[in-house]
RODO-2510 file (C-alpha; in nm, 4 decimals, decimal comma):
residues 188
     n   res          X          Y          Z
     1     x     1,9460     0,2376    -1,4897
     2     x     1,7981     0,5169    -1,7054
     3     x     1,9699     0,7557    -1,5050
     4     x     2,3096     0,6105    -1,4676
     5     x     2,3413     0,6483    -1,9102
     6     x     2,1931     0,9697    -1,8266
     7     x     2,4881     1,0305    -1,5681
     8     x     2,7259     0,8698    -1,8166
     9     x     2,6532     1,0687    -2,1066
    10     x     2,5336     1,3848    -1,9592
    11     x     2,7471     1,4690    -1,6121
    12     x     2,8017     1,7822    -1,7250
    13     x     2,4100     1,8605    -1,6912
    14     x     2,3609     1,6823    -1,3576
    15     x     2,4508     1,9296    -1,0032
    16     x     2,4047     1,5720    -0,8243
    17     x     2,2119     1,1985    -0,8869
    18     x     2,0283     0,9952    -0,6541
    19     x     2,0919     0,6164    -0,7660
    20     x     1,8410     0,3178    -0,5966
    21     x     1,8568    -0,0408    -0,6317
    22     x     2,0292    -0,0019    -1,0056
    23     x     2,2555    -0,1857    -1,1974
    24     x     2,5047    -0,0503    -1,4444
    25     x     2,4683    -0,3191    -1,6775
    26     x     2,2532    -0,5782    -1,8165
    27     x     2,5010    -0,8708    -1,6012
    28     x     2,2177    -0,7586    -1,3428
    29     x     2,0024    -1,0078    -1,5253
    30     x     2,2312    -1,3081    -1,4736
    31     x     2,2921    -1,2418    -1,1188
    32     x     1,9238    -1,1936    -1,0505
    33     x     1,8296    -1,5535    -1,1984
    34     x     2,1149    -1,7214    -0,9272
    35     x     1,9751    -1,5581    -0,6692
    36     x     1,5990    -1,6460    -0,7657
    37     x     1,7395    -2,0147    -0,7756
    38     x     1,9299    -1,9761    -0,4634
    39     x     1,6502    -1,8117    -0,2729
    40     x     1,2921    -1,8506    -0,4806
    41     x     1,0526    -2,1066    -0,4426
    42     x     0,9685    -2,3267    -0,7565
    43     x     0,6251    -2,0510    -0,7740
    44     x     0,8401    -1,7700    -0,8229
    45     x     1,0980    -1,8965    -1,0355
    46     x     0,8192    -2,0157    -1,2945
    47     x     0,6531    -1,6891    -1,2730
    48     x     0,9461    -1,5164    -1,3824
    49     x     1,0362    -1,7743    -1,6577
    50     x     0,6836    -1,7523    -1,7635
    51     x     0,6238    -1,3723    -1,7616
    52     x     0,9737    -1,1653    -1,6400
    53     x     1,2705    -1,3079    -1,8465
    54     x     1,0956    -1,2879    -2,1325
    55     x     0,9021    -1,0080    -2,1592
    56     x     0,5652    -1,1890    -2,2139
    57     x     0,3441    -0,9694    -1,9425
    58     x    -0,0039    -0,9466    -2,1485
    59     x    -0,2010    -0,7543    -1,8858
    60     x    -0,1778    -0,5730    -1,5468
    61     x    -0,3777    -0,8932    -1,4167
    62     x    -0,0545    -1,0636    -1,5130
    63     x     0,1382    -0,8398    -1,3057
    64     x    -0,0517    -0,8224    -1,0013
    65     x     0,0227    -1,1678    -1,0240
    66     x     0,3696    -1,1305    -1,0581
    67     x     0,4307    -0,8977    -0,7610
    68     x     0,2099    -1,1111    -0,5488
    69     x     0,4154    -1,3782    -0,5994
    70     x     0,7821    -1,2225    -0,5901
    71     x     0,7029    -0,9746    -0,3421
    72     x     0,8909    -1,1654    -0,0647
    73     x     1,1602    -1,1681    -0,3058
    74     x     1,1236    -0,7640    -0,3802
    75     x     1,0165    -0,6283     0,0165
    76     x     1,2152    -0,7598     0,3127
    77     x     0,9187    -0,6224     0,5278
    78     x     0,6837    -0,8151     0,3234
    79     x     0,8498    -1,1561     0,3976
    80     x     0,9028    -1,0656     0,7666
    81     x     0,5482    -0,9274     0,8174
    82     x     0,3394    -1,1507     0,5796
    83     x     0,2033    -0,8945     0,4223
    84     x     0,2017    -0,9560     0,0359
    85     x    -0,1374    -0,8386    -0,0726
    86     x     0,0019    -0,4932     0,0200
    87     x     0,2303    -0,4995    -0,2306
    88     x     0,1028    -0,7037    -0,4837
    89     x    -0,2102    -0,4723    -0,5218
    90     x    -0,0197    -0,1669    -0,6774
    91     x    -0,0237    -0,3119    -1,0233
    92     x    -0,3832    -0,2865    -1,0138
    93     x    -0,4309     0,0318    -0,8290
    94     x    -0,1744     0,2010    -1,0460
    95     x    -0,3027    -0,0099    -1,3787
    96     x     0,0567    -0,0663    -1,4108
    97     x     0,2554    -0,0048    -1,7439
    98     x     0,3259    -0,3846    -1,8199
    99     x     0,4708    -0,3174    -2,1705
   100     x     0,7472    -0,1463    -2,0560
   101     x     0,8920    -0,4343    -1,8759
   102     x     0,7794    -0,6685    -2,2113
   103     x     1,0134    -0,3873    -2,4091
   104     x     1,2879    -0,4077    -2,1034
   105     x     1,2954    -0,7629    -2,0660
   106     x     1,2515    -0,8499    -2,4155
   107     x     1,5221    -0,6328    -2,5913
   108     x     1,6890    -0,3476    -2,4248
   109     x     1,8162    -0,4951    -2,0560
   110     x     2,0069    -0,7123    -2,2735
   111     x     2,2026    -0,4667    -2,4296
   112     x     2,3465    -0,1715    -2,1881
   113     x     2,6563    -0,1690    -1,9820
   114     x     2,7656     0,1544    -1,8917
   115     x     3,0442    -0,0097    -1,6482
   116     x     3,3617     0,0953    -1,8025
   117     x     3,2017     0,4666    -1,8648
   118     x     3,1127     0,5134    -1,4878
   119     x     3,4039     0,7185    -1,4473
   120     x     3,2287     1,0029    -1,6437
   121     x     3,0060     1,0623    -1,3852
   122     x     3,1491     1,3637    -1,1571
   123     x     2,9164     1,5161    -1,0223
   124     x     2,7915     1,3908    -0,6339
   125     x     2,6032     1,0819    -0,6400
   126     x     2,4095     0,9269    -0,3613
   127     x     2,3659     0,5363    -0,3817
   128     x     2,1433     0,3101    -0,1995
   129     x     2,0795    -0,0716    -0,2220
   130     x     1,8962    -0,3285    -0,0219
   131     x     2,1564    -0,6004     0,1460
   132     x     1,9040    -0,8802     0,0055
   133     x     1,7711    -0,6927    -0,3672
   134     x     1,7691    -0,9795    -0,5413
   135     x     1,7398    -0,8832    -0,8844
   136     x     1,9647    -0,6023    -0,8730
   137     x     2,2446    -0,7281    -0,6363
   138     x     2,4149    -0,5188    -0,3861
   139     x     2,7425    -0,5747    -0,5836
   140     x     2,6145    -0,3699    -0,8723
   141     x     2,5840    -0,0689    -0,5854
   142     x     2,9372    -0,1279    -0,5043
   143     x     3,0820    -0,1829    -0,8053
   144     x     2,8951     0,1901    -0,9324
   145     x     3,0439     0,3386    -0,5817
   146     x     3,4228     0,1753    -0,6374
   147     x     3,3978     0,3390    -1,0157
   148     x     3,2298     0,6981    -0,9377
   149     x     3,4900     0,8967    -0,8176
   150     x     3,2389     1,1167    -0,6071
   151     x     2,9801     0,8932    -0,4349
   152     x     2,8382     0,7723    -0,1208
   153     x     2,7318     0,4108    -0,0985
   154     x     2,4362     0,2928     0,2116
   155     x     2,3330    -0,0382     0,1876
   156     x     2,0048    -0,1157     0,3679
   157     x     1,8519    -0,3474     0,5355
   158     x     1,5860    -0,4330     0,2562
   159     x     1,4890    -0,5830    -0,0534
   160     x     1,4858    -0,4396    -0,4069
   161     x     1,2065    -0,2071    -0,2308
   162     x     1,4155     0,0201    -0,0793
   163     x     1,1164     0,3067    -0,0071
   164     x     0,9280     0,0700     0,1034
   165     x     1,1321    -0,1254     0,3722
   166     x     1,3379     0,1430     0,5142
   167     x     1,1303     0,4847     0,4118
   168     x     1,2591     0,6624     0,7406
   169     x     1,5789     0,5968     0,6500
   170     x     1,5773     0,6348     0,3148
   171     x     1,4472     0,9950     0,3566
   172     x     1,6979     1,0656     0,6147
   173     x     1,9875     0,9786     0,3650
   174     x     1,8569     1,1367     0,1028
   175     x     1,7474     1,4929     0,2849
   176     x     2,1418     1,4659     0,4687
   177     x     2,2966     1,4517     0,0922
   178     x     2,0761     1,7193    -0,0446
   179     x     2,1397     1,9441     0,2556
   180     x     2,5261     1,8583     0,2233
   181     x     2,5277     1,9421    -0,1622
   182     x     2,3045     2,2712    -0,0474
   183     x     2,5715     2,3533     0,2228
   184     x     2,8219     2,2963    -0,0395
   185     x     2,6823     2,5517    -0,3040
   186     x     2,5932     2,8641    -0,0283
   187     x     2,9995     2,8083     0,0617
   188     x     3,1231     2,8636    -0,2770
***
């Protein structure tokens, strides 16, 4: 998201941007609760009233917890394979930066929508999305792809964890585009 009002404001200093599982505006929020009552259990739906939605995470404890909890919700491959305590150990192996999601959560996500500006962006973009991200919905991809003039939009076959369900063919994408824009520039 930090790089799409980068993109908006600042084309002129980008050659190309790589966009994954982003949202161009805080409506991201809203569709991310419908899907976590469409498709969350009652556990992960309190967690994230208790500690996401508000921007009440007090320690890294808290979100190990978290990410234990959502990670079906967040990894495709973690729901198919069972294997949460994979993913829900980063926040403590990383000691992970809980009060930037408080600040996120509890002020700025509610604020940005760089929708009606996407148009600024002209410089190649690359866009991926898991089919089933459920807190930044695929139609956030495609609505960025149907408003920057210049972009390519691959929807995968993941959650929100894009690298971490489809790596193989997340690299692929992204090494084809770079190798295309590279092409590109030893042409002109």
């Amino acid at each position: 998201m930090v790089a799409i009002g980068y993109g908006v404001k600042y084309s002129e200093n980008l050659d190309s941007l790589i966009l994954v599982a982003g949202a161009s505006s805080y409506h991201f929020i809203e569709k991310a609760k419908q899907n976590l009552l469409e498709n969350g259990s009652k556990d992960q739906n309190d967690i994230c009233e208790k500690f996401l939605w508000s921007g009440a995470f007090s320690s890294s404890d808290d979100v190990d917890n978290f990410f234990s909890i959502m990670a079906p919700l967040y990894s495709k491959s973690v729901r198919d394979d069972l294997r949460c305590s994979l993913f829900g150990n980063r926040a403590k192996k990383y000691d992970y930066p809980f009060s930037l999601l408080n600040i996120a959560f509890s002020s700025n996500f509610w604020l940005f929508d760089y929708t009606r500006d996407l148009k600024n962006i002209l410089c190649p973009v690359l866009l991926c999305s898991g089919k089933e991200d459920w807190i930044n919905d695929p139609c956030f991809a495609r609505t960025i792809s149907h408003e920057v003039i210049n972009s390519k939009l691959y929807l995968l076959d993941s959650g929100h964890s894009v690298l971490y369900d489809q790596p193989e063919i997340f690299y692929k994408i992204t090494m084809d585009f770079l190798g295309g824009l590279k092409n590109e520039y030893l042409l002109n």
